[in-house]
Each structure stands twice: as C-alpha cells, then as structure tokens.
C-alpha positions, 0 to 999 in steps of 0.5 A: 302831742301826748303820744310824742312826748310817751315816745321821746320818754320811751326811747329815752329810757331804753336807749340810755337806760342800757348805757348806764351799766355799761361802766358796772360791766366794765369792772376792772377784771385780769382774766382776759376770758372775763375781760373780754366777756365784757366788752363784747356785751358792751358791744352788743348792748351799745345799739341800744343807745345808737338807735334810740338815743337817736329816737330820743334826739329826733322826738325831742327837735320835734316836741320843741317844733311842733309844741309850746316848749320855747324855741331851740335857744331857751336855756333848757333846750339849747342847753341839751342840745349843746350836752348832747352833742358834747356827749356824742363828741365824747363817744364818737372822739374818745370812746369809740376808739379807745374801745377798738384799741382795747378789742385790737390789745385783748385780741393780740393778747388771745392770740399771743395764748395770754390768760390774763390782761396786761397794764396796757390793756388794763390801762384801755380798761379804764380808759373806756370805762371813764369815758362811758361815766362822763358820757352817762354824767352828761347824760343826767345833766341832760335829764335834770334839764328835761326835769327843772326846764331853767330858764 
C-alpha cells in the first residue's frame, strides 16, 4: 500500500507541480514574439498535468478502495472529488477554449505582420491566466483536504 500512496504523491506533485507556473509564465507581456513564447511553453507543459494529474485521480480512487481511508462520501474524499471535478470543469469549459481563441488572435496577429499584441488578445491574456489560478486555488483546497482529512 505504501508504494500506492509514494505514487498518488509523485504523480501529485509532478502533474500539478508544473501547473502552478503556468500564470507566472502568463505574465502580461505586449510583444507578440513574447506572448507567444508563452503560451507555446504553457502548451507543452500542460501534459504534464493531463497525464499525471490523471495518475494522481486513478491512485487516489484506488487508495480509498483498497485502503482504511473511509468510503467516497467522508468530507475529505468526496470533497476532492467534487473539487477535482470542478477544476477539470474550469479547464475543459473555460480554459481550454479561451486559450485556442488566443492561439487562433495571436496567429491572425502573426499573420496580419503585428509586432505587438492588441486589447483583444490582451483581454484573452488574462483571461487564460485567471482561469489557470482558479484551477491551481482549487488545486490547493484539494491538497489542504488531503493534509487535515476533516471529517
């Protein structure tokens, strides 16, 4: 069981680990070579937490099986199940596609020979970037759960 619980915490830390740079590299920048520096690394970065914050879901439904942590509906467990998939509701309904629609702004922008960003690319700038801290907000309610297990 030990070597469950050392993988749950691994895949914890690096599949969400990587995810709490991702508003410091999101950094309000007006150079659209900058701009889109970033969102390319954020891009790449981001299977890192698809793949291992997947491990992390599917190590902890089976610590809870397989272990005496309390069934699915002890306020810690289900709690982080609700959060979790609140979170995966925030990246999947609000994230994901605000962050295409500021590739597809960024890319029209490229090719429009713009050197800079414009308010409305700006606008989707900060947009992805609240959307990754409310995901990484939830993300820590999720660990202080995991911590004080309240019951």
């Amino acid at each position: 069981m030990e070597w469950l619980v050392f993988l749950h915490v691994v895949a914890a830390v690096v599949g969400l680990g990587p995810a709490y740079a991702f508003p410091l590299i999101l950094k309000k920048e007006k150079s659209l070579f900058e701009v889109k520096r970033m969102v390319d690394l954020v891009a790449r970065l981001e299977v890192l937490p698809k793949i291992f914050g997947g491990l992390t879901l599917l190590s902890g439904l089976l610590l809870v099986w397989l272990g005496n942590y309390g069934t699915y509906f002890t306020l810690w467990i289900g709690g982080a199940l609700v959060l979790f998939i609140l979170a995966e509701v925030v990246i999947i309904a609000f994230l994901t596609p605000a962050a295409k629609k500021l590739s597809a702004a960024l890319s029209e922008l490229r090719e429009q020979g713009a050197s800079e960003t414009d308010d409305h690319s700006q606008g989707l700038l900060t947009k992805v970037r609240k959307y990754h801290i409310i995901a990484c907000v939830i993300v820590v309610v999720i660990i202080a759960f995991m911590v004080v297990k309240p019951i």
